[in-house]
VEXKE-377628 format. One record per residue (C-alpha): residue in one letter; x, y, z. Coordinates in steps of 0.5 Angstrom, whole numbers, padded with zeros to 4 digits, always signed. Last residue first. Layout:
BEGIN
aXYZ
...
//
This chain:
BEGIN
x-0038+0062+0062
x-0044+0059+0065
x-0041+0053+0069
x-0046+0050+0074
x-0050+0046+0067
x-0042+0043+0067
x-0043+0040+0074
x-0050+0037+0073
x-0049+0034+0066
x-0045+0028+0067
x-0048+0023+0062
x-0048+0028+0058
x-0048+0022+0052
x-0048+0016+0056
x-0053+0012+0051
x-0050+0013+0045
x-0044+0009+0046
x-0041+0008+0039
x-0044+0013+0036
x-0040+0018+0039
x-0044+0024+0039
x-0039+0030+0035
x-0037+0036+0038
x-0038+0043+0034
x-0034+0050+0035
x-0037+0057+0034
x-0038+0058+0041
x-0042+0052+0043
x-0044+0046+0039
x-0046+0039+0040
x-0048+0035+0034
x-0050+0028+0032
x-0048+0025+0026
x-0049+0024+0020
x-0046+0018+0018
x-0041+0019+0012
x-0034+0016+0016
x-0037+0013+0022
x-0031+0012+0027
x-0029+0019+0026
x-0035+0023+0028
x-0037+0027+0021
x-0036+0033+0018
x-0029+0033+0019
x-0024+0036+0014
x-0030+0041+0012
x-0032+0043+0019
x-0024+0044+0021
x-0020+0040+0026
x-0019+0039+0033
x-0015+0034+0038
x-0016+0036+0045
x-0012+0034+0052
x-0014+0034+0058
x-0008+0035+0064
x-0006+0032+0071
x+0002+0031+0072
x+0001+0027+0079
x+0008+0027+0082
x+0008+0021+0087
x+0013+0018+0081
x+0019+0023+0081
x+0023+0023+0075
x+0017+0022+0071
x+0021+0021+0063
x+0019+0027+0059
x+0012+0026+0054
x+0014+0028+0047
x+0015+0033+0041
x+0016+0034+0034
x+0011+0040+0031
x+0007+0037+0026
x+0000+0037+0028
x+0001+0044+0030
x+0000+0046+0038
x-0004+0049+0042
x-0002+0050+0050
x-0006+0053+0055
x-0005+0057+0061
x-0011+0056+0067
x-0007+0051+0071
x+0000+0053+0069
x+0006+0052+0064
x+0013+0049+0065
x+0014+0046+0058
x+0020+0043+0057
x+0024+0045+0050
x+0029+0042+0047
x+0032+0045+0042
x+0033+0044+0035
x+0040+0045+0031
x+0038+0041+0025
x+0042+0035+0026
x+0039+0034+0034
x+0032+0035+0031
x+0033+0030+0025
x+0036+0025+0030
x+0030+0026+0035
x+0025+0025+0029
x+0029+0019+0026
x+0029+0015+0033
x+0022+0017+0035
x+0019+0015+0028
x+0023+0007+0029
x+0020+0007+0036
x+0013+0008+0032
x+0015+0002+0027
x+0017+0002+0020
x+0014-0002+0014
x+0007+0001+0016
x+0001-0004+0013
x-0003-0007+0017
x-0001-0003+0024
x-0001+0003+0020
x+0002+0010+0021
x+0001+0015+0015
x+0007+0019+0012
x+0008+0014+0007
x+0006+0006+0006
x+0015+0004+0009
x+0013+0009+0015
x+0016+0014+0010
x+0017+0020+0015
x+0016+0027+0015
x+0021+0032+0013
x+0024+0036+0019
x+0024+0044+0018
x+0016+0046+0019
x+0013+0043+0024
x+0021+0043+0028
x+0020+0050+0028
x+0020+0050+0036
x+0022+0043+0038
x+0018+0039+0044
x+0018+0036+0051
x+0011+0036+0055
x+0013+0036+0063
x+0015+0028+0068
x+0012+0030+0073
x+0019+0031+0077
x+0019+0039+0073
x+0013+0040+0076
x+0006+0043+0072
x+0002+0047+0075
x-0005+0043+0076
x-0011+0041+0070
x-0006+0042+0066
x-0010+0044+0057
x-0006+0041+0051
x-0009+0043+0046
x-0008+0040+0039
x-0008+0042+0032
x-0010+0039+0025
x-0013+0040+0018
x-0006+0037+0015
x-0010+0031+0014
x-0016+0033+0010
x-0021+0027+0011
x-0018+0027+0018
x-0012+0024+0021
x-0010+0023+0028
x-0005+0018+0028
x+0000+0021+0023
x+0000+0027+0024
x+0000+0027+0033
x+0009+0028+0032
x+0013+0024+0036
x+0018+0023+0041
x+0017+0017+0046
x+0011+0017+0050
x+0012+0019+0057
x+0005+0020+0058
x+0006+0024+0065
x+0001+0022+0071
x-0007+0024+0071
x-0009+0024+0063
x-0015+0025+0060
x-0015+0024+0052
x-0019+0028+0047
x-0022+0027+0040
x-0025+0031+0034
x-0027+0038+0036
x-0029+0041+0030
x-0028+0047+0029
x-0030+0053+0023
x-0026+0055+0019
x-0020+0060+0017
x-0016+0054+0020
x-0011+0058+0023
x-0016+0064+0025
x-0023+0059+0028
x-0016+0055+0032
x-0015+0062+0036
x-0022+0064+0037
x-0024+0056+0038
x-0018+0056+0044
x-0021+0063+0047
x-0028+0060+0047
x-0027+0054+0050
x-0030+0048+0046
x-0026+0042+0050
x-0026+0045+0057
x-0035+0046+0055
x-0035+0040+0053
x-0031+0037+0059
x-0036+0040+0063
x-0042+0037+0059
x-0039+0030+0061
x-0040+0023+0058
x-0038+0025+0050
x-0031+0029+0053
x-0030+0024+0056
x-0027+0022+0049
x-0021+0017+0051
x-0018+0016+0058
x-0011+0014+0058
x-0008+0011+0063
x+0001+0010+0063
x+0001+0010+0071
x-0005+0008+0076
x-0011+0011+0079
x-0014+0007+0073
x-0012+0000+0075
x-0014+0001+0081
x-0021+0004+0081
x-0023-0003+0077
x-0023-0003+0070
x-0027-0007+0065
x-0034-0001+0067
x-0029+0004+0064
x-0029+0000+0057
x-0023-0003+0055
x-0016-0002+0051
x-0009-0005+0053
x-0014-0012+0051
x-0007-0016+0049
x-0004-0015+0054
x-0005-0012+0061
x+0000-0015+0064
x+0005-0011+0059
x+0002-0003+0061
x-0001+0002+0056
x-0007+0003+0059
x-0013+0005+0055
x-0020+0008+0057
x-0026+0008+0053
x-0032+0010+0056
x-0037+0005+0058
x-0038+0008+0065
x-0043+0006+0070
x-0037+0001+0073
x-0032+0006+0074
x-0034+0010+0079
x-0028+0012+0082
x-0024+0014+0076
x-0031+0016+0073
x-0033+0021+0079
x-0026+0023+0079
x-0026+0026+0071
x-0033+0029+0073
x-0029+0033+0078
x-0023+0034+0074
x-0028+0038+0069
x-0032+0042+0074
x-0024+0044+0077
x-0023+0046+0070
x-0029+0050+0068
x-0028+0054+0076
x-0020+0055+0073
x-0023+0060+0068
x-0019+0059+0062
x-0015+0064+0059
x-0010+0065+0064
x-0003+0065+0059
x-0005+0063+0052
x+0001+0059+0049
x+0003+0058+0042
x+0006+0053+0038
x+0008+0051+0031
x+0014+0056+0032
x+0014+0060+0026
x+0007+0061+0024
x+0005+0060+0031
x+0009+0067+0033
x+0007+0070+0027
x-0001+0068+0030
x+0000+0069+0036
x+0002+0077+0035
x-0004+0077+0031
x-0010+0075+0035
x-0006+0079+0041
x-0009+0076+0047
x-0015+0076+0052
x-0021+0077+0046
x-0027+0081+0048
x-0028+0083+0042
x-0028+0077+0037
x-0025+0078+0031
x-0028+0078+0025
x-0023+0077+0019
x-0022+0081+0014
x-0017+0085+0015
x-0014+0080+0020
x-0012+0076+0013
x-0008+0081+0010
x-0003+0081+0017
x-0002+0074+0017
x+0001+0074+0010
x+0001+0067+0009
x+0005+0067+0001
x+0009+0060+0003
x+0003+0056+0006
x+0001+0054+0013
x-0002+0060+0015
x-0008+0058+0010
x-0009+0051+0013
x-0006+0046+0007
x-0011+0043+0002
x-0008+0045-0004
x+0000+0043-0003
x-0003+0036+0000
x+0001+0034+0006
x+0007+0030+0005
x+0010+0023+0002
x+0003+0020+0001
x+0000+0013+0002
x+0003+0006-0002
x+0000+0000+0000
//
């Protein structure tokens, strides 16, 4: 099978190509009125950097309505089907199960992912669809924003080096970004964000043996093989490493392909709490990812829609009462 080498040229985010003339744009954009940041300077500074943080833009009432909702699953885990992954040996082959399959234990524990909590609690919704993360996405994309999908964390990921594009794909693959929002400040023990300013638009991508697009039917090269290259090219192009060392109420958005990882929790007591969200534009997505075609059922708030999984239906909003509180 062999995919493609690189993103399409000719469905690129507007800032993303050669003749991006940022200032050109604002002339025509509607801008928000109420907006806590310079819309411009952060999109010169994500033009050339992949990245950009807005410093305090989330209320830290929505974020604590959020870990409650997350806190009512982790120790209530027999009410919930939402799909949580731990990525450890003894748990092999099945690494990926419903909540009510795990016990508290389990999932209080290290290398946890809970998927999409954002379609059982409102609160986590509201986090996802935040007006000032949608402002800013609304200009990188010059489109409307589909939330896609979204990861609860409550320990560091440690996850090797990568970038998100080749996991996270959308109909229009480069129609991709990233919010990685804490939930606590971030200590240097808990095992931080790492990432390479400029790497989205310096390192190659890489041929995972069927293109730029992993497989686990039809890749050649494996994850590992994706982390080894990318921290090479890193080191080749002179990129530095940085660590993220945000606070709660801060947030992180990123470009699908600026290279980062998870760095290793030198202190295994030290929770590194965060929600992070994967967005795309309204054409790249304009249906739930596990049902291409189907037309889906839509929630929306500030300009940006969040699909129903169709998948578990039934606990839609499940968790209602704590993000109805939140009026922001």
């Amino acid at each position: 099978m062999n995919g493609p080498r690189d993103f399409d040229t000719e469905t690129l985010p507007w800032i993303d190509r050669e003749n991006a003339d940022i200032s050109e744009f604002l002339k025509t954009h509607q801008l928000r009125a109420d907006l806590p940041y310079n819309l411009e300077e952060k999109l010169n500074f994500w033009k050339e950097n992949g990245y950009v943080v807005l410093e305090q833009v989330i209320p830290h009432e929505l974020i604590d309505l959020y870990w409650s909702d997350v806190m009512e699953l982790i120790n209530n885990p027999s009410k919930f089907k939402t799909y949580v992954q731990i990525d450890r040996d003894e748990f092999k082959p099945k690494l990926m199960r419903h909540a009510y399959e795990w016990t508290t234990g389990q999932i209080l524990g290290k290398m946890v992912k809970i998927n999409d909590f954002h379609n059982q609690s409102l609160a986590a919704k509201k986090l996802f669809l935040y007006k000032d993360i949608i402002s800013f996405l609304e200009a990188i994309f010059n489109s409307p924003v589909v939330g896609m999908q979204s990861l609860s964390f409550l320990y560091g990921s440690q996850q090797p080096t990568h970038a998100d594009y080749p996991w996270v794909t959308a109909k229009i693959p480069s129609n991709l970004a990233a919010a990685w929002i804490p939930v606590e400040d971030v200590h240097i023990n808990s095992g931080p964000l790492y990432y390479f300013a400029g790497s989205h638009k310096k390192v190659k991508k890489f041929n995972f043996g069927n293109g730029i697009f992993y497989s686990g039917q039809y890749s050649t090269k494996t994850p590992l093989d994706y982390a080894r290259y990318l921290d090479n090219q890193c080191k080749e192009l002179n990129l530095e490493k940085q660590t993220l060392l945000i606070k709660k109420g801060d947030v992180l958005i990123w470009h699908s392909a600026l290279v980062h990882g998870g760095s290793i929790i030198n202190d295994p007591n030290q929770t590194r709490k965060s929600f992070v969200c994967h967005y795309s534009s309204a054409q790249a997505l304009p249906f739930h990812r596990e049902a291409p075609g189907a037309e889906p059922k839509k929630f929306k708030l500030n300009n940006g829609t969040i699909y129903e999984d169709p998948r578990i239906p039934d606990q839609e909003n499940l968790l209602k009462e704590r993000g109805e509180t939140f009026k922001g």
